[in-house]
N, CA, C and O atoms as a GROMACS GRO file, in nm:
protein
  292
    1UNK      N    1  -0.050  -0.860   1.064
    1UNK     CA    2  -0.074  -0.803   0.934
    1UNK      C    3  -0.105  -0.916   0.837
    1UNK      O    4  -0.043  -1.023   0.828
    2UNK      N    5  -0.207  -0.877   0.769
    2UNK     CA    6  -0.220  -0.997   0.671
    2UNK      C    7  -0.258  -0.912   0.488
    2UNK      O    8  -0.331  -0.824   0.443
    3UNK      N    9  -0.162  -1.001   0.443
    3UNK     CA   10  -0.223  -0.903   0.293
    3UNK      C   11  -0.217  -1.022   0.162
    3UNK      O   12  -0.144  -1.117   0.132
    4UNK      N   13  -0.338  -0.957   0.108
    4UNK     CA   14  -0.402  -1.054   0.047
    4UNK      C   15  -0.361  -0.961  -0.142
    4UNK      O   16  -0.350  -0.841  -0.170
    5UNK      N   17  -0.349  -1.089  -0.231
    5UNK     CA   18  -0.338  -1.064  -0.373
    5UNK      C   19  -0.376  -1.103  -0.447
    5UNK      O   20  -0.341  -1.221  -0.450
    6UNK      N   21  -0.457  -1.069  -0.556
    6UNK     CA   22  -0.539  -1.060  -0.664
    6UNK      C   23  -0.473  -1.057  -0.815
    6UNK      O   24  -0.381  -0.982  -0.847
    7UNK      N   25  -0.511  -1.114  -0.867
    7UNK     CA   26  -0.521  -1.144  -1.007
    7UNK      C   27  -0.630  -1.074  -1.062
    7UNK      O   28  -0.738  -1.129  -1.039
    8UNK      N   29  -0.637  -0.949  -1.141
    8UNK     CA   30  -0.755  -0.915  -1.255
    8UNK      C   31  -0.730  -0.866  -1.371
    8UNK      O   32  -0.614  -0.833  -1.391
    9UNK      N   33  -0.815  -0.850  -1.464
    9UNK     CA   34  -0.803  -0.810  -1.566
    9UNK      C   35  -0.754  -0.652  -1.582
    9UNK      O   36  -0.755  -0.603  -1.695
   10UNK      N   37  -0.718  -0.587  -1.488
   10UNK     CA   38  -0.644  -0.467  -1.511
   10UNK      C   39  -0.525  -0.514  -1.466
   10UNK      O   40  -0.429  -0.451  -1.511
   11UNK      N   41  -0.490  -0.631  -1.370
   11UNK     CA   42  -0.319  -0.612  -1.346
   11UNK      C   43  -0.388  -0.706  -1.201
   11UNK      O   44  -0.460  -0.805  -1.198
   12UNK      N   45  -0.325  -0.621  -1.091
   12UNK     CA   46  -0.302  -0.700  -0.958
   12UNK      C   47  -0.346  -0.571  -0.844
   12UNK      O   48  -0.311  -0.456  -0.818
   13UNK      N   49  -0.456  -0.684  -0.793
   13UNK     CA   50  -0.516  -0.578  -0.687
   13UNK      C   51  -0.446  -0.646  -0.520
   13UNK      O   52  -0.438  -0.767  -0.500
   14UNK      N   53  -0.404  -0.539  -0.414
   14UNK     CA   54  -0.354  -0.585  -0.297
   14UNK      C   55  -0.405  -0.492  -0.187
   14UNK      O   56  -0.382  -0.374  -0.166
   15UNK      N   57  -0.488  -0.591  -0.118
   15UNK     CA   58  -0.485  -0.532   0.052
   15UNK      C   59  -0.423  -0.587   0.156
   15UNK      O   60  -0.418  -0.706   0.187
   16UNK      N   61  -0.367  -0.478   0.219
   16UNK     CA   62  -0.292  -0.488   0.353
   16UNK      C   63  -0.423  -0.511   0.468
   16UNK      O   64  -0.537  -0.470   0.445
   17UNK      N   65  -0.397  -0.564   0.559
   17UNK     CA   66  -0.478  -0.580   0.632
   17UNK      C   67  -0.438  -0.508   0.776
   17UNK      O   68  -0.331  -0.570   0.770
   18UNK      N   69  -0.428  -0.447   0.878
   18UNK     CA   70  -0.373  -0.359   0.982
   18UNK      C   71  -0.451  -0.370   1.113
   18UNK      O   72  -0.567  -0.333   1.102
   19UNK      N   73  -0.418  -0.406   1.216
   19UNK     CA   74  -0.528  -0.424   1.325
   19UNK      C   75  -0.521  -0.326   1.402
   19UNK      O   76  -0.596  -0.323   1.499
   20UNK      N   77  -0.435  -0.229   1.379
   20UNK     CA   78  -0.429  -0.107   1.447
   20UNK      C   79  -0.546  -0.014   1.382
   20UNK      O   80  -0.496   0.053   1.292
   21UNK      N   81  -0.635   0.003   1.392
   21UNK     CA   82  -0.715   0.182   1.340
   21UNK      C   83  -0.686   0.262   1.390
   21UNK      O   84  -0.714   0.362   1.326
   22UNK      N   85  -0.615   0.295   1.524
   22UNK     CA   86  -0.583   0.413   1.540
   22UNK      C   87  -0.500   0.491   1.442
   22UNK      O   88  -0.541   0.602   1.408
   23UNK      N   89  -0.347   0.426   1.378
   23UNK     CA   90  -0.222   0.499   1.309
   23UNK      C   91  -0.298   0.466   1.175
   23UNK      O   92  -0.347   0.359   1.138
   24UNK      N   93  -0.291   0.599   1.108
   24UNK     CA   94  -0.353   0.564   0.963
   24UNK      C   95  -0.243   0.588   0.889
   24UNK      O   96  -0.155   0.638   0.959
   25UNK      N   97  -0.208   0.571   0.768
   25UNK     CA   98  -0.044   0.579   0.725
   25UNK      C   99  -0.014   0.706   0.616
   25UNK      O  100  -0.093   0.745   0.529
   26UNK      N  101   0.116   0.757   0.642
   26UNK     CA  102   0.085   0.866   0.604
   26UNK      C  103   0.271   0.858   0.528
   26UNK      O  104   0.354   0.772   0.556
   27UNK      N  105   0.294   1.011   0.401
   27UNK     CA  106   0.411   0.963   0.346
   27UNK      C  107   0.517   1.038   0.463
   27UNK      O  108   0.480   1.107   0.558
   28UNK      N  109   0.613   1.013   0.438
   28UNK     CA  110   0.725   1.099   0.533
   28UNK      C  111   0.788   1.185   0.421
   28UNK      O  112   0.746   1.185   0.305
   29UNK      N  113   0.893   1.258   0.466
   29UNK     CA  114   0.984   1.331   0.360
   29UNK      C  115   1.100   1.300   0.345
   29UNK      O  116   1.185   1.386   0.322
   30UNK      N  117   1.138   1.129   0.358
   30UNK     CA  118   1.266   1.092   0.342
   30UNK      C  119   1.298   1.100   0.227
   30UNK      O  120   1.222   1.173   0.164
   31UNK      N  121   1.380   1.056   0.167
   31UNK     CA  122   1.384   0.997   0.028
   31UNK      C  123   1.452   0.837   0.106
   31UNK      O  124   1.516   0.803   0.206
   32UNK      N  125   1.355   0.740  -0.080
   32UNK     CA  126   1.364   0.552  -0.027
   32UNK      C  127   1.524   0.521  -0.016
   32UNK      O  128   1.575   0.433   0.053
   33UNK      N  129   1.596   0.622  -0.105
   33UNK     CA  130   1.738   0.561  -0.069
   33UNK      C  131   1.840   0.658   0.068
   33UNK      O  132   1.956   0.637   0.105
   34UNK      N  133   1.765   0.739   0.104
   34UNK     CA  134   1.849   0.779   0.224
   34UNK      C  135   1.885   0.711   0.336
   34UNK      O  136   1.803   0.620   0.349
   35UNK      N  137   2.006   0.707   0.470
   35UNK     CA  138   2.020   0.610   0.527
   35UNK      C  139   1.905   0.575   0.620
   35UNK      O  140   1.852   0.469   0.654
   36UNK      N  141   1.888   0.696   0.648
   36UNK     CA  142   1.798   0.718   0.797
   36UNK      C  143   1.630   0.666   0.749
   36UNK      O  144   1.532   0.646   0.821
   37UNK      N  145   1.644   0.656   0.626
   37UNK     CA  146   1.494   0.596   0.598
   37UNK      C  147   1.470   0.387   0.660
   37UNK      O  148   1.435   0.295   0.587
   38UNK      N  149   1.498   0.382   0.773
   38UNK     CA  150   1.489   0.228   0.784
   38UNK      C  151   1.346   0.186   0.815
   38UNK      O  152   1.306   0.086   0.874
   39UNK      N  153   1.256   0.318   0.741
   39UNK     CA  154   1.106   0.245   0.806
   39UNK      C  155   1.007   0.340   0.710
   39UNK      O  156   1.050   0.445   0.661
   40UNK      N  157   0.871   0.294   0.688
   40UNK     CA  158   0.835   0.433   0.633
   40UNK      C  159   0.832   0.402   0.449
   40UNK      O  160   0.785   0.480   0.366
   41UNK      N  161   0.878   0.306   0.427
   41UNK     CA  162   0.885   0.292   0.257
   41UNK      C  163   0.787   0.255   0.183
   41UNK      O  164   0.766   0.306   0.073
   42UNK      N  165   0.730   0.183   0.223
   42UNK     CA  166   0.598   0.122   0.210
   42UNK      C  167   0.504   0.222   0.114
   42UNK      O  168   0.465   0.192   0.001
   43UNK      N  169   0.483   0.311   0.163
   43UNK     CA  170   0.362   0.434   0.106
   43UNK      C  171   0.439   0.506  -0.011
   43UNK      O  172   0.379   0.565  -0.102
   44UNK      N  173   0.598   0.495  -0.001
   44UNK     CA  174   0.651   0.572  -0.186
   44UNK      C  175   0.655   0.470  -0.233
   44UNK      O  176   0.624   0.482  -0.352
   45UNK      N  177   0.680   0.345  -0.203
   45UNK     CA  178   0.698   0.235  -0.307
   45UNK      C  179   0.523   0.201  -0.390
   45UNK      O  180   0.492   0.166  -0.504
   46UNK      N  181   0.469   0.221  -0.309
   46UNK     CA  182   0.305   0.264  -0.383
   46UNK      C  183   0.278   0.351  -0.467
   46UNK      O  184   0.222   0.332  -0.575
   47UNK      N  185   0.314   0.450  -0.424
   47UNK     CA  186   0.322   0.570  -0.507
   47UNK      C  187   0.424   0.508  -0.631
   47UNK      O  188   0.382   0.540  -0.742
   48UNK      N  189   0.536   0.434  -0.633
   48UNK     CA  190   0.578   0.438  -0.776
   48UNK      C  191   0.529   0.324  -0.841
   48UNK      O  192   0.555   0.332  -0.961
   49UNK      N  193   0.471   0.224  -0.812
   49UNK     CA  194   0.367   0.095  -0.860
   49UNK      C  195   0.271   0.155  -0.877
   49UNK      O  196   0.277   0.191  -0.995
   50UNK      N  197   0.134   0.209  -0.812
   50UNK     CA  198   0.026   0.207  -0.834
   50UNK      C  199  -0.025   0.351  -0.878
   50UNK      O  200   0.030   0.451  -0.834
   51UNK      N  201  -0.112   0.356  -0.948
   51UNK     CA  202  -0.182   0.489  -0.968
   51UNK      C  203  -0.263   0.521  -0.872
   51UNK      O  204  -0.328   0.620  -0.907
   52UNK      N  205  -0.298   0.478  -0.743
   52UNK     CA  206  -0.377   0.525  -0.645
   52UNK      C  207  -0.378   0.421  -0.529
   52UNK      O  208  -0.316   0.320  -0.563
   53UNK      N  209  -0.413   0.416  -0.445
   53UNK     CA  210  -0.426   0.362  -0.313
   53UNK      C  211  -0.526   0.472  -0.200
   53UNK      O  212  -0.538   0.594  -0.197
   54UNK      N  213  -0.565   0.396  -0.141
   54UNK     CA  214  -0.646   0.435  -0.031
   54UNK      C  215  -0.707   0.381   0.108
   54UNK      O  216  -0.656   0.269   0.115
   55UNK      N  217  -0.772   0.394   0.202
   55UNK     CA  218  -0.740   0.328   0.329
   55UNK      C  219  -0.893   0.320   0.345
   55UNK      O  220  -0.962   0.401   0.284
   56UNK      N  221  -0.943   0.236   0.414
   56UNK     CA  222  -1.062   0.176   0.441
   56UNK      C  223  -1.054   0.152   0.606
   56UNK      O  224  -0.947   0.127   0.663
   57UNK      N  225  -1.164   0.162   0.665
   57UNK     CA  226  -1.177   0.080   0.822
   57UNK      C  227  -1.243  -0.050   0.797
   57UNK      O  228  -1.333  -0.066   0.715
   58UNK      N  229  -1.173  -0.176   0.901
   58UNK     CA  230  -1.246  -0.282   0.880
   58UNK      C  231  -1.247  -0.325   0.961
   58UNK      O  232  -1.169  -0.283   1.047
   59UNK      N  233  -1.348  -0.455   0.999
   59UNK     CA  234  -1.352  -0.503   1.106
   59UNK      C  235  -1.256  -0.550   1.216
   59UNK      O  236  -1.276  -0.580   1.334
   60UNK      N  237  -1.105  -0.547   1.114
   60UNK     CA  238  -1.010  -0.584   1.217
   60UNK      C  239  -0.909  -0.489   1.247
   60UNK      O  240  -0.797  -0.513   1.292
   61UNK      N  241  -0.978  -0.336   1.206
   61UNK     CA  242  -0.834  -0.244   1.206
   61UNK      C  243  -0.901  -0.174   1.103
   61UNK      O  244  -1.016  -0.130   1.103
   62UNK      N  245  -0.770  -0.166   0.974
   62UNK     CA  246  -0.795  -0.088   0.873
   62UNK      C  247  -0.747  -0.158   0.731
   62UNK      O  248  -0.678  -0.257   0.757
   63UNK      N  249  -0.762  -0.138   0.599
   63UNK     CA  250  -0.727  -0.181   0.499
   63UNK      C  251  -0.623  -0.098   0.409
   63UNK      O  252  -0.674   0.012   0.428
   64UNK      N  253  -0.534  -0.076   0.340
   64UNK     CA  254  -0.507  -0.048   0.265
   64UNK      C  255  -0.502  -0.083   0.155
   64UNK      O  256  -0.414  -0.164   0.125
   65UNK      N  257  -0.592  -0.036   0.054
   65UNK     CA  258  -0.575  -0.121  -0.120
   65UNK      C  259  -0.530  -0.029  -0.213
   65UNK      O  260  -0.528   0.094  -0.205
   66UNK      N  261  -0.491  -0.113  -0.312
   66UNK     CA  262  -0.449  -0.062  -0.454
   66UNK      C  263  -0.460  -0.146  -0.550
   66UNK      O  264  -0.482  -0.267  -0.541
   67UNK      N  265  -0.442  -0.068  -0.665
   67UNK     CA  266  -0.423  -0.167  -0.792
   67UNK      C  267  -0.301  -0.125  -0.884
   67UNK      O  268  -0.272  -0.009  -0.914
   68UNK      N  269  -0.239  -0.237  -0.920
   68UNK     CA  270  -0.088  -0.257  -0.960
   68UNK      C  271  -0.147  -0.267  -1.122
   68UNK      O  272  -0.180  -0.378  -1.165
   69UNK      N  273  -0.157  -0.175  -1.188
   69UNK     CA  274  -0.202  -0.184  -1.387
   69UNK      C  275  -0.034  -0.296  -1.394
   69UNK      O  276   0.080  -0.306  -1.349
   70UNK      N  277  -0.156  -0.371  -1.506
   70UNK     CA  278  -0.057  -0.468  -1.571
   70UNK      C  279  -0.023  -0.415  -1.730
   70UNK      O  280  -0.115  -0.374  -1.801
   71UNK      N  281   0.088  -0.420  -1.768
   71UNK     CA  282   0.084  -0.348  -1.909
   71UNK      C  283   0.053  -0.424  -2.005
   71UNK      O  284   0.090  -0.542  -1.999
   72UNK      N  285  -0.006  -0.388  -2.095
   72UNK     CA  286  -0.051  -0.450  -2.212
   72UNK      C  287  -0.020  -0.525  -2.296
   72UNK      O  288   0.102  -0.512  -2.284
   73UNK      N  289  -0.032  -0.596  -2.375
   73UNK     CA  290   0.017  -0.759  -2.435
   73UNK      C  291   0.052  -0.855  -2.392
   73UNK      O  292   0.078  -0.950  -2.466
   0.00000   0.00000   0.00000
């Protein structure tokens, strides 16, 4: 896995990098503080940082990006 981070003028852009394409990632119905959640967090902790994310195929697998808004002043 390799993930790469950005500096821009809206905030902070990040892709995951994934060499698997088959498993595309998807949310579960844990909740992040339940015990049994020891895997799987990744995709709500996005959901409460970013206003969107989405998955790409790439030459080595697949991508996941987003952008992290930086707040103002």
């Amino acid at each position: 896995m390799v993930v790469e981070v950005y500096a821009a003028a809206f905030g902070i852009a990040v892709n995951v990098h994934d060499p698997d394409p088959r498993t595309l990632p998807r949310r579960r119905g844990i909740a992040l503080d339940d015990a049994e959640a020891e895997a799987g967090r990744g995709l709500a902790l996005l959901d409460l940082l970013a206003p969107g994310w989405h998955v790409v195929r790439s030459s080595i697998g697949k991508q996941i990006r987003c952008r992290v808004p930086c707040p103002a002043g």
